[in-house]
N, C-alpha and C positions, 0 to 999 in steps of 0.2 A: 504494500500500500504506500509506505514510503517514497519508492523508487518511482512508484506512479504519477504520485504527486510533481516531485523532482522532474519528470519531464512535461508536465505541462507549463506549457508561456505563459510566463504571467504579463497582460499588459495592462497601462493604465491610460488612458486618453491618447490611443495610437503610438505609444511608446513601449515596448517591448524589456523586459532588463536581464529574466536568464531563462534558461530552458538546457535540457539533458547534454546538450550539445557545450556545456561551456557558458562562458559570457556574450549576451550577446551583445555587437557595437548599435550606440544610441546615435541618430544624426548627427552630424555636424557640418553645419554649413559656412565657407568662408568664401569672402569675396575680395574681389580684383579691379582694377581699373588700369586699363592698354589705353596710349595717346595709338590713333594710327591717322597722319596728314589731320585732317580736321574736322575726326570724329575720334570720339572714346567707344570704347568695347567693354560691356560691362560683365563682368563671368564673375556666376554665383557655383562652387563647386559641394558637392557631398561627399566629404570626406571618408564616410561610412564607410566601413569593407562591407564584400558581398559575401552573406551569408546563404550558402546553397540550399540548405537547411528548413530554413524560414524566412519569411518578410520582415525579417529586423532591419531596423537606420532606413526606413526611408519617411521623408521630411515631408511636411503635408504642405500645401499649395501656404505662400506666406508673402511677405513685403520689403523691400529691402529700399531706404533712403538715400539719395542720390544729392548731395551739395557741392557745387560748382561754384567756388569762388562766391559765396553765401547766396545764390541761388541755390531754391531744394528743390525736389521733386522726388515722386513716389512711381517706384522700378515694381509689377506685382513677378513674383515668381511663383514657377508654377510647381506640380507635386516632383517630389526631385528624392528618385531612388539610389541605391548608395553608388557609389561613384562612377555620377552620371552630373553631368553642368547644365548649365542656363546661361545664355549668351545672349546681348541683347546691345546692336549698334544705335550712339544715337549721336547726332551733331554735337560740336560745341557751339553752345549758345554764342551770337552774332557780337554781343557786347562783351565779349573774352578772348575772340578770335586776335586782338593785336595787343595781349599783353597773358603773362605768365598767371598763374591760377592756383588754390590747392583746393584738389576736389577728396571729398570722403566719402565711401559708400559702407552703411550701414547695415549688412543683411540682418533679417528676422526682426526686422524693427520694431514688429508688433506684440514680440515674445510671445507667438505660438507653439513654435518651438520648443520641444526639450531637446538637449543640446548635452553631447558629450562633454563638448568645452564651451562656455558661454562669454569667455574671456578674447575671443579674436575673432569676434564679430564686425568688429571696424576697418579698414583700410583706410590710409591716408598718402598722400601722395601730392609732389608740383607736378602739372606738367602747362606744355608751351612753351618750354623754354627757348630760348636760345644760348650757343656756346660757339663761341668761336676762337680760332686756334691758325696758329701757322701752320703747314703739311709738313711733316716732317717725319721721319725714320729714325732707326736706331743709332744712327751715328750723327745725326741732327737734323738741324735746317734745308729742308731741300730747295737749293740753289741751283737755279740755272742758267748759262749765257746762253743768248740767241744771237741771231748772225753779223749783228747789228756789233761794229766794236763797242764794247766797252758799257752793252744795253744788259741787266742782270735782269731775270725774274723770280718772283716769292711767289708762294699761291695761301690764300686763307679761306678755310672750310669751315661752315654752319657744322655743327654737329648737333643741336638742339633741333627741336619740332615746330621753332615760329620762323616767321621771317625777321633777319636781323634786317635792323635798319644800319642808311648810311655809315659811316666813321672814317677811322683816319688808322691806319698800321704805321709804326714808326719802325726804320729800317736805319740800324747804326754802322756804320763800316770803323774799324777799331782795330789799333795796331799796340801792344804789349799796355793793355786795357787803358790806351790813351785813343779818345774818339777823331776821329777824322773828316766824318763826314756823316751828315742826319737826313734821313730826308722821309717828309712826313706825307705819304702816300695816302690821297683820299680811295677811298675801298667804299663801292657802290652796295646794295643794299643787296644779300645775299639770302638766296631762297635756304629751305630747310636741306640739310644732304647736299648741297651744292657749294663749287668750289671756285672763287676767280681769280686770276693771275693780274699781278701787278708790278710793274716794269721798274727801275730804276738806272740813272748812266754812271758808272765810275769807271771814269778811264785811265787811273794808275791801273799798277799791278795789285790785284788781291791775294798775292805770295804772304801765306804765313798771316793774312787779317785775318781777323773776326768778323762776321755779319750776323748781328743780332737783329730779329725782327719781333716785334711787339706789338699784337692785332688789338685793336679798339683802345689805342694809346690814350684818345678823348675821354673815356667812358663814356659814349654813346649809347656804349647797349646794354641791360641788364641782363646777364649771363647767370647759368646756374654751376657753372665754374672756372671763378677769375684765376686759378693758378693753373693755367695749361695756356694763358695766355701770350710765352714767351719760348724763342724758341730762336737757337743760335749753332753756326757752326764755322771754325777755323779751315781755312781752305791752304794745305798740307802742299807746299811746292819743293821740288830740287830746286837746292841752290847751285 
């Protein structure tokens, strides 16, 4: 009689907690928020294992709250078996599109939910950023001469998800860290992922200089990381 008891489930308001099998896993729902171009992706996941056994952890249709840069709104999700998602595209709002954001999403907002864990229900997160940076490798600065004597080229890449605006890269040429020559290169407004090349003349020898380059020298742009802003390399000749 014992034994018998022991294997039946015992559930309580669509929440299941042991049966003969062991422990069974109780939902738990966590969410996400993906920038992609100029929409967000909202993914609610059920963390739950799958119990071949029986219909433990799956989470009953519920709510999850969506703030945008203190715009809110209300995401419904739907019944979500153990791990299995909810995906849900939606714009960024028009008045957020040219500047950076921190958006939160809330899943089980309504505490429907019993929840294995009720502690990482939140996500928070910027995004729209912009970040910009000189190109550069592992041995630096990539410099290049074009056909032109004495014309160098720098290139600087968006690595954030807005568009940066205007500024200014400043490009130092520097001989036994005594500067030689400054020259402060306006740099046009740069899509997200995109990269533009920007020309400078020095027509000594660069035997043995330094050329350090330093993208949005103005602070122009609000960037979501000012230390990758610099970026320099000594260019190694026979004497």
């Amino acid at each position: 009689m014992k034994a018998l008891i022991f294997s039946i489930a015992i559930c309580l308001s669509g929440t299941t907690f042991l049966s003969a099998q062991g422990v069974i896993t109780k939902p738990e729902l966590v969410g996400r928020i993906q920038q992609s171009g100029t929409k967000l992706v909202i993914t609610v996941d059920n963390m739950a294992t799958v119990n071949p056994n029986n219909g433990s952890g799956k989470a009953h249709s519920s709510s999850a709250k969506l703030n945008l840069g203190g715009q809110e709104q209300t995401i419904l999700v739907p019944e979500l078996k153990p791990e299995t998602q909810f995906k849900k595209e939606i714009p960024i709002p028009t008045s957020l599109l040219n500047k950076s954001f921190v958006g939160t999403l809330k899943v089980d907002a309504g505490g429907v939910v019993v929840e294995s864990n009720e502690n990482n229900n939140v996500f928070t997160d910027t995004f729209n950023e912009c970040d910009l940076s000189p190109v550069s490798t592992a041995t630096g600065l990539v410099l290049t001469q074009s056909s032109s004597k004495g014309v160098y080229q720098i290139k600087v890449r968006n690595n954030g998800q807005r568009r940066a605006v205007a500024s200014v890269t400043r490009v130092v040429v520097a001989k036994d860290n005594i500067a030689l020559q400054v020259f402060n290169l306006p740099t046009p407004e740069i899509a997200p992922g995109a990269t533009v090349s920007l020309s400078f003349t020095y027509t000594a020898t660069l035997c043995h200089h330094t050329v350090h380059a330093t993208s949005d020298q103005n602070g122009a742009v609000a960037e979501s990381n000012e230390s990758n802003n610099s970026s320099k390399i000594t260019i190694p000749c026979e004497d």
